[in-house]
N, C-alpha and C positions, 0 to 999 in steps of 0.2 A: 504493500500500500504506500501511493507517495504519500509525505506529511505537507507537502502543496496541494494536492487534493481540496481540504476543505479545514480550514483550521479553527474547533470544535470552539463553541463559545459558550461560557460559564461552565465549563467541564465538571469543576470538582462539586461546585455548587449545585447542580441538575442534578448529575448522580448522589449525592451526598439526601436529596429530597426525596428518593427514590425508595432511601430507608433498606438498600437491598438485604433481601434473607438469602443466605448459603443454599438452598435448594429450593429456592423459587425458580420463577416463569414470570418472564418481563419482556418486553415489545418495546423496539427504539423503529418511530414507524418512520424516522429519519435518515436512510445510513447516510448515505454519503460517501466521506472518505471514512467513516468507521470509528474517529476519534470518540462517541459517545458510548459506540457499542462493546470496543474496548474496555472502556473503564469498568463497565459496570460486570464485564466478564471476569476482572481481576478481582472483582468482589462475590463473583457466584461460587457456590461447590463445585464437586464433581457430579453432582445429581441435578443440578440447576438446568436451565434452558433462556436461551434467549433468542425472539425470532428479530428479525428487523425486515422492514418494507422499504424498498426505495422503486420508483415507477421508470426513471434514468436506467438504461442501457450501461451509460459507462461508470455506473458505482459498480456494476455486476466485477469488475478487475479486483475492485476492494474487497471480495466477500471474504471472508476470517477462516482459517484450516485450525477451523475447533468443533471436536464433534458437539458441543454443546450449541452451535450455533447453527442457525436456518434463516438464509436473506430467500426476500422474497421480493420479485422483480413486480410491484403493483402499488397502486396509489394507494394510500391510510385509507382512502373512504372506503377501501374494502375487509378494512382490517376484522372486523367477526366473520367476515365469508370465508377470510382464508386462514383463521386461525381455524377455525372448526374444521377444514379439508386436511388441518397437521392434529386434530383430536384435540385439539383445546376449547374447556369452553372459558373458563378463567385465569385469569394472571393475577400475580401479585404487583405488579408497577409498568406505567407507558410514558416514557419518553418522546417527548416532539419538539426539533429545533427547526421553526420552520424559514419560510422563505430560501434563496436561492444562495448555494454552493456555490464557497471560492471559485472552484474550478468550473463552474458554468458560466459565473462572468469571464473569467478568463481564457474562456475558450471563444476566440474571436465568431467564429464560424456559425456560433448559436444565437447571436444575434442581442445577447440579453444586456450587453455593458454601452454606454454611451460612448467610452473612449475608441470603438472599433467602427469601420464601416463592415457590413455584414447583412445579409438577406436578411429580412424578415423574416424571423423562424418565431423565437423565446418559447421554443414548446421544452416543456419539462419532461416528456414522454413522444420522443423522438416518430415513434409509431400512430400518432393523433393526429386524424386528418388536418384540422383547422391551427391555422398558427398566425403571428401577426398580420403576414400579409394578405388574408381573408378580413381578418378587424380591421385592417386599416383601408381596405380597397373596397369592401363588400358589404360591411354595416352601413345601416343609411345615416344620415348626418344624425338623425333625434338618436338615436341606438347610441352613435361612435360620440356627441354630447355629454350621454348620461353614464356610459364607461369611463370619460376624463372627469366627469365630476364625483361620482361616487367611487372612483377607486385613485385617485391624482387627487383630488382635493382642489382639482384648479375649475375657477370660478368662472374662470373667460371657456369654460369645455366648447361652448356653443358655437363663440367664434371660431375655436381651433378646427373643432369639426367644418365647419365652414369651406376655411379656408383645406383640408385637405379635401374634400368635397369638389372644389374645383380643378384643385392641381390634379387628381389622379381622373377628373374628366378627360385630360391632356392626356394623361401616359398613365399606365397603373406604378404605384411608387411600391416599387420591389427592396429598397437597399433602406439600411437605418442612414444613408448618407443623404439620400434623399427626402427621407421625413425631414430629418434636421434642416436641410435648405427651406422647407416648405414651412417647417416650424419658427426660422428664422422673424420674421415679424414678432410671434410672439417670446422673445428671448433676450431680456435685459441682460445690459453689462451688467458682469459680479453676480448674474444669479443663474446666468445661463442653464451650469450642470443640474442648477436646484430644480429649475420647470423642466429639463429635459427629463432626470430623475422622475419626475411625478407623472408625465407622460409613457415614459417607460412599463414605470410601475404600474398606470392604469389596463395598459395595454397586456400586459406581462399575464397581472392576474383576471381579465378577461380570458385569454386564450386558454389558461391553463385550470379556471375554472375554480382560486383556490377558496372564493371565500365559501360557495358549495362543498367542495372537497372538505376544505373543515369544520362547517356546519355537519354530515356528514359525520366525520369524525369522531367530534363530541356526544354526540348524538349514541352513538355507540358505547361510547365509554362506562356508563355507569352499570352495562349488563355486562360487559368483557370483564370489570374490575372485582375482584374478591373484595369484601368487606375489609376496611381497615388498608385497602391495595390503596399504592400511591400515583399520584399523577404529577409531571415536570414538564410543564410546555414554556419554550423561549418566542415569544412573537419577534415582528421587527416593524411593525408599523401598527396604529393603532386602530385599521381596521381589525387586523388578527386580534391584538391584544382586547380589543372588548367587548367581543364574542368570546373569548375566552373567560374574563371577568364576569361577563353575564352569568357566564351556563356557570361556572365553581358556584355565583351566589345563588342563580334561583335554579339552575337546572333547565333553564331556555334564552332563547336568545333576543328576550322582550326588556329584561332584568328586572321584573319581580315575580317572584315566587309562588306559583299558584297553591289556593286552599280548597281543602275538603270542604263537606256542607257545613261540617263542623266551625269553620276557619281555621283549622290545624295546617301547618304551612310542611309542607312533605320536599324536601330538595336531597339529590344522592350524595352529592359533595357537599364536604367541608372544607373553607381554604387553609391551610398549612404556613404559620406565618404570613409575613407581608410578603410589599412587590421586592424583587431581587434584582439589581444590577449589575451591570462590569464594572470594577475597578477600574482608577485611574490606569493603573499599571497595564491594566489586558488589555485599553482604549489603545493603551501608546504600543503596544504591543500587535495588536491587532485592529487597525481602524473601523474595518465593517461589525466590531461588539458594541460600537458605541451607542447606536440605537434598542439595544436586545433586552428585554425584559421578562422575567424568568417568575411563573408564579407555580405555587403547587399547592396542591387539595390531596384529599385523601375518602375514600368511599365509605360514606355512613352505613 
């Protein structure tokens, strides 16, 4: 496994949440480069298991030569379909570090990083028909609007849409070098990377489907999880992170807690301490920690 790969954030902290027991069953439905699923293997027995999910083709290089381990090449949101096809119906702890791999921004070809010119792909699952360059050429303007605004946070979505609306009239805009040109008007000196960034992002998690996927997810969590089982998720922006805070406090994604007829308030998690961040140290040490925040709950 290279350690350029994916350089693993709040490592000791995640795992340390995790509470791992010697002959548990734990799901890291993140691998990646492996750096989480390692750790917590140096913490299992010899009777332990741990499965991991990644939906990426090239984490498949990373997989661990430990009989204790089983990766499994599919998105989290299938995570109770494929746990039960390996005979599990419970775990004791799930790990999730989400959003996108050193090594996927760094890999020019995938289209996911700003600093590269690069086809329109940022598909996360190489194998999925629909990738940028459908969202950016094929959504109608109200569609490709309400993806810049609800997942970019950018307020002008409507003009942006607009103006790519017209440009790919002319040509279809295949390359991220061409969005950029096109995105030009809308790109202040000194913020440029910032709006490019939130374009990115919008388009990113449109294609790849992730606020579903981890809706999804969670959703599943509180029947996969044994009683007392732990849960470690690191978001990176705060669409993820409050969906995630929702479902720990009420167990849906509205964030209050539904009652019996009784008004008795029934939710599966309980949160595990506060919110968790990166050290200055890990910031300076590794730049993309600096947005990561790490919460964990535990199954009532």
């Amino acid at each position: 496994m290279s350690s350029a790969y994916h350089n693993p954030v709040l490592l000791k902290e995640s795992v340390n949440g995790l509470a791992v027991k010697e002959n548990g069953v734990y799901v890291d439905v993140t691998f990646g480069g492996g750096g989480h699923s390692k750790e917590i293997l140096k913490r299992l027995g010899i009777d332990g298991k741990l499965f991991a999910f990644d939906q990426d083709e090239d984490a498949l290089a990373n997989a661990l030569d430990d009989p204790r381990f089983q990766l499994i090449n599919q998105n989290f949101r299938y995570l109770k379909q494929y746990l039960k096809f390996y005979g599990i119906q419970k775990v004791d702890g799930i790990l999730a570090d989400f959003g996108v791999s050193s090594h996927q921004f760094d890999m020019a070809e995938r289209g996911f990083s700003i600093r590269f010119d690069a086809d329109l792909d940022m598909r996360m699952d190489t194998k999925q028909k629909v990738s940028a360059f459908e969202v950016v050429n094929s959504y109608s303007q109200e569609d490709l609007a309400k993806v810049l605004f609800e997942y970019g946070d950018l307020r002008n979505g409507r003009a942006i849409a607009r103006a790519i609306e017209n440009a790919r009239r002319e040509s279809p805009i295949k390359t991220t070098a061409h969005l950029k040109h096109v995105l030009q008007p809308f790109l202040p000196k000194m913020k440029e990377n910032k709006v490019l960034a939130q374009v990115y992002q919008a388009i990113r998690i449109e294609v790849n489907q992730e606020m579903e996927a981890l809706k999804d997810f969670l959703t599943q969590v509180p029947e996969v999880l044994q009683k007392g089982g732990r849960l470690s998720l690191i978001s990176y922006h705060s669409l993820e992170d409050r969906l995630v805070k929702r479902f720990i406090r009420a167990g849906n994604f509205e964030g209050e807690p539904e009652k019996d007829f009784y008004g008795n308030i029934n939710v599966p998690l309980k949160k595990v301490g506060g919110l968790i961040v990166p050290s200055k140290e890990e910031i300076a040490k590794n730049n993309r920690a600096r947005s990561a925040k790490l919460r964990l709950a535990e199954r009532i």
